[in-house]
C-alpha positions in Angstrom: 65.3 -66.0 -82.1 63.8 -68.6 -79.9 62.2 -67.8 -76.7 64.5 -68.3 -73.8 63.1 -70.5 -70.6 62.1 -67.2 -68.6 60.4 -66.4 -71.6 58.4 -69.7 -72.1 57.8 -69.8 -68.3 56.1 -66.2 -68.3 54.1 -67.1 -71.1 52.5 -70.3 -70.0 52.1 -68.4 -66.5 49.8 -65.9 -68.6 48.3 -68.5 -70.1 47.0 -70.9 -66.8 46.0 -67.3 -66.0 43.3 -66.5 -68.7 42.5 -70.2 -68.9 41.4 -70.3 -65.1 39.6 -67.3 -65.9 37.8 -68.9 -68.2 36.6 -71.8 -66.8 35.6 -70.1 -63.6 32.7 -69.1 -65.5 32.3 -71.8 -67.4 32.3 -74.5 -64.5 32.5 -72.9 -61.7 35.0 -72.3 -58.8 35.0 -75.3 -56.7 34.9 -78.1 -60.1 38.2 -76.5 -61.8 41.0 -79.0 -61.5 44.9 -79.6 -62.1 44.0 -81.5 -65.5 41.2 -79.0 -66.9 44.0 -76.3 -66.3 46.2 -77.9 -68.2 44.5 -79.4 -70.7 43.0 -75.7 -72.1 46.5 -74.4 -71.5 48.7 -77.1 -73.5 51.0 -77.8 -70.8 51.8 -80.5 -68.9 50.4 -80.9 -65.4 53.2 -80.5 -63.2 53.6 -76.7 -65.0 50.4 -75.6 -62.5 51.8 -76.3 -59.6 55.2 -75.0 -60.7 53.6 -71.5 -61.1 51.3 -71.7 -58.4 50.8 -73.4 -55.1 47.7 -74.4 -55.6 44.4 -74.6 -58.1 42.6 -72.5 -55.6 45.8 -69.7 -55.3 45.5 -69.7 -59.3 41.8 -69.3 -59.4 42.3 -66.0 -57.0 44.8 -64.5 -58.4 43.0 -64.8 -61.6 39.7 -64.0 -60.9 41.3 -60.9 -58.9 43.3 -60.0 -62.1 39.9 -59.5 -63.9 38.3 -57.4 -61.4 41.3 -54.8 -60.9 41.4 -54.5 -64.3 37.7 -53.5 -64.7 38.0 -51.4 -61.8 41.2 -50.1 -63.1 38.8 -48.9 -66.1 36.2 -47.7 -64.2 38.6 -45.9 -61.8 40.1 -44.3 -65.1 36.8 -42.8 -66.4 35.9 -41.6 -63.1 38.8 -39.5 -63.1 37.9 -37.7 -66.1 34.1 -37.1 -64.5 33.5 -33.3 -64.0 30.1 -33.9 -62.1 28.3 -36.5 -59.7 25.9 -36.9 -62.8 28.8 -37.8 -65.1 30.1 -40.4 -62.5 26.7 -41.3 -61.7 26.2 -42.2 -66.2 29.5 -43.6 -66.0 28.6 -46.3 -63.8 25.2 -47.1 -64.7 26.8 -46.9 -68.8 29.2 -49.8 -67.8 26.5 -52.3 -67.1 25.2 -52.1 -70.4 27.9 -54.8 -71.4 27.0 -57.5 -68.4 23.8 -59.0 -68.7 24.5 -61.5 -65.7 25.3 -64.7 -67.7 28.4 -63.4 -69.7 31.8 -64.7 -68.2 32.7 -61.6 -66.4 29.3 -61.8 -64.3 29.9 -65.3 -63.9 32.9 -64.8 -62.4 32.2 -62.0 -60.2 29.0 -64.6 -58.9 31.4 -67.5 -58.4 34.5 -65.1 -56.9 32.1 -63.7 -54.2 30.6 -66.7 -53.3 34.2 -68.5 -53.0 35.4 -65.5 -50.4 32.6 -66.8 -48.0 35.0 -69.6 -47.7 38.4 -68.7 -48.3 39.5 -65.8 -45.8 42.2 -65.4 -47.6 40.3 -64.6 -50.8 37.7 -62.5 -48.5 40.4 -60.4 -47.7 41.9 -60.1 -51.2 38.8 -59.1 -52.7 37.6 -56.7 -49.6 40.9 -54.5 -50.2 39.8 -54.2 -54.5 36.1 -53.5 -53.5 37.5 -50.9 -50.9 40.1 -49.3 -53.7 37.2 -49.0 -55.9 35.0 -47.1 -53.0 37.9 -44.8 -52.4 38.7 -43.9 -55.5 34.6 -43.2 -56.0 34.2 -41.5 -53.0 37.3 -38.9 -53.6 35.5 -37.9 -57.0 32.4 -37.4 -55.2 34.1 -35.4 -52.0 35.9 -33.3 -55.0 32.5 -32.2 -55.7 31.4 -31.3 -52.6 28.8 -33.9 -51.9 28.4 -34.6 -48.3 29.1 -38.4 -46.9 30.8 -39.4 -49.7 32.5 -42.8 -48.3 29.2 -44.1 -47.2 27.2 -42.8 -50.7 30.6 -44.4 -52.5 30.0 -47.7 -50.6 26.0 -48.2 -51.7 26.9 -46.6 -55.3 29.2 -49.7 -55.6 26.9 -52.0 -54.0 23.9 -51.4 -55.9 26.2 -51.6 -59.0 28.0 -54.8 -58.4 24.3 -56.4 -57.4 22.4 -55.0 -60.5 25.3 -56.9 -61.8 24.7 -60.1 -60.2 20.2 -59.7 -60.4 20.1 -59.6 -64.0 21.6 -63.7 -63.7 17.6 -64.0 -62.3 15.7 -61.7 -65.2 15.7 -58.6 -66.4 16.3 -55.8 -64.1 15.1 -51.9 -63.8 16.1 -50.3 -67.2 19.1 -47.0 -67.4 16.6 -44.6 -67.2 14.7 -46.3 -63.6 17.6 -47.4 -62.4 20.1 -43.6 -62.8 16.5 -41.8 -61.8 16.5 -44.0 -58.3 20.4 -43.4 -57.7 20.6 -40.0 -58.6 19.1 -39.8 -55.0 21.6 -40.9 -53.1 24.2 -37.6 -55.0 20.9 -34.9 -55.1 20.8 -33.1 -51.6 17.3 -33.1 -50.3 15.4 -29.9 -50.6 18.0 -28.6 -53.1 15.6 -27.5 -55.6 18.2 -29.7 -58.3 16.0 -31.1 -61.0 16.3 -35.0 -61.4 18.5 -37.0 -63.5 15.1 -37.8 -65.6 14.2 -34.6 -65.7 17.7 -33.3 -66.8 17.6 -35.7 -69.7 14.3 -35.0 -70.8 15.6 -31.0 -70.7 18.5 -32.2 -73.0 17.9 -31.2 -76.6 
C-alpha cells in the first residue's frame, strides 16, 4: 500500500529534521541554508518552508530534539541510581562517548552559542538545561544531600563544559575528574571515604 500524503509529509518532516541535525555540526549554525536542507533531504525547496517557518525555527527544533533525547537518557538512568556515587558514575560514564569533535558536541557548541542570539532559542534551551537540573537535583534531595538544586546546577555545568573543553585537548581523566566532583555530594567532615578511595577498596 502506498503511503498516503500525511504519511509522506511526516516523513520528509523527520527527515529535514535529522538532516539539520546533521549539518549543524558539520557547518555550523549560521551557514545552513534552504538548498543544503534540501539537497541532503531529497526534497524540493519549497518542502522546508512548508514544514517550518524558517531555516533557523528548523535548526532549533532540531538541535533541541537531540538534546531532550540525551537528557531523556540521562534522566532515565538517574532514576534507577540508588546513591549520589551511582548518579555521580552515571554522569561522568556518559562522557566517555563525546570527545568534543563528534556531531553531538558539535552541536551542543553551535546550539549554545546560537542562544546568545536568538532569545527565543535562549529560552527554549534554558527550560531543557533546567528539566535536566530538576530531575538531578530530586535524585540527589531523595538521598538526603543538602542544597541539592544548587549542587544539581554545577553537577550539570561542569558536565556539559567537560563536554565542550575536550573540543581544545584532552581534559582531566574519569578517575580526576569523579575524585574532584565527588566533593560537591561528600559532606565536609563526614568522615565518608572518597570516590578514589572507594574504588581502590573495590575488589
Amino acid at each position: 500500500m502506498s503511503a498516503t500524503a500525511a504519511e509522506r509529509g511526516r516523513e520528509a518532516r523527520q527527515r529535514l529534521l535529522g538532516v539539520a541535525a546533521e549539518l549543524i555540526a558539520e557547518r555550523g549554525w549560521s551557514a545552513v541554508s534552504t538548498r543544503m536542507l534540501a539537497e541532503r533531504a531529497g526534497v524540493a525547496p519549497g518542502v522546508v518552508h512548508y514544514h517550518f517557518t524558517s531555516v533557523p525555527a528548523l535548526l532549533a527544533e532540531a538541535a533541541l530534539g537531540v538534546m531532550r533525547a540525551l537528557i531523556e537518557q540521562l534522566g532515565a538512568g538517574l532514576e534507577q541510581a540508588h546513591t549520589p556515587d551511582e548518579a555521580l558514575k552515571l554522569m561522568v560514564g556518559f562522557l566517555k562517548d563525546y570527545d568534543g569533535r563528534d556531531p553531538t558536541s558539535l552541536l551542543f557548541a553551535e546550539t549554545y552559542l546560537a542562544a546568545g542570539r536568538d532569545e527565543g532559542l535562549r529560552r527554549a534551551l534554558g527550560e531543557v538545561v533546567a528539566e535536566f537540573r530538576r530531575r538531578l537535583a530530586d535524585r540527589l534531595a531523595e538521598h538526603g544531600l543538602a542544597a541539592p538544586e544548587a549542587t544539581a546546577a554545577v553537577l550539570a555545568a561542569a558536565i556539559d563544559g567537560i563536554m565542550l573543553h575536550r573540543a581544545l585537548g584532552p581534559g582531566p581523566d574519569t578517575a580526576d575528574l569523579t575524585t574532584v566532583l565527588d566533593r560537591l555530594i561528600t559532606p565536609a567532615g563526614s568522615g565518608r571515604p572518597s570516590a578514589r578511595e572507594r574504588t581502590a577498596d573495590t575488589p
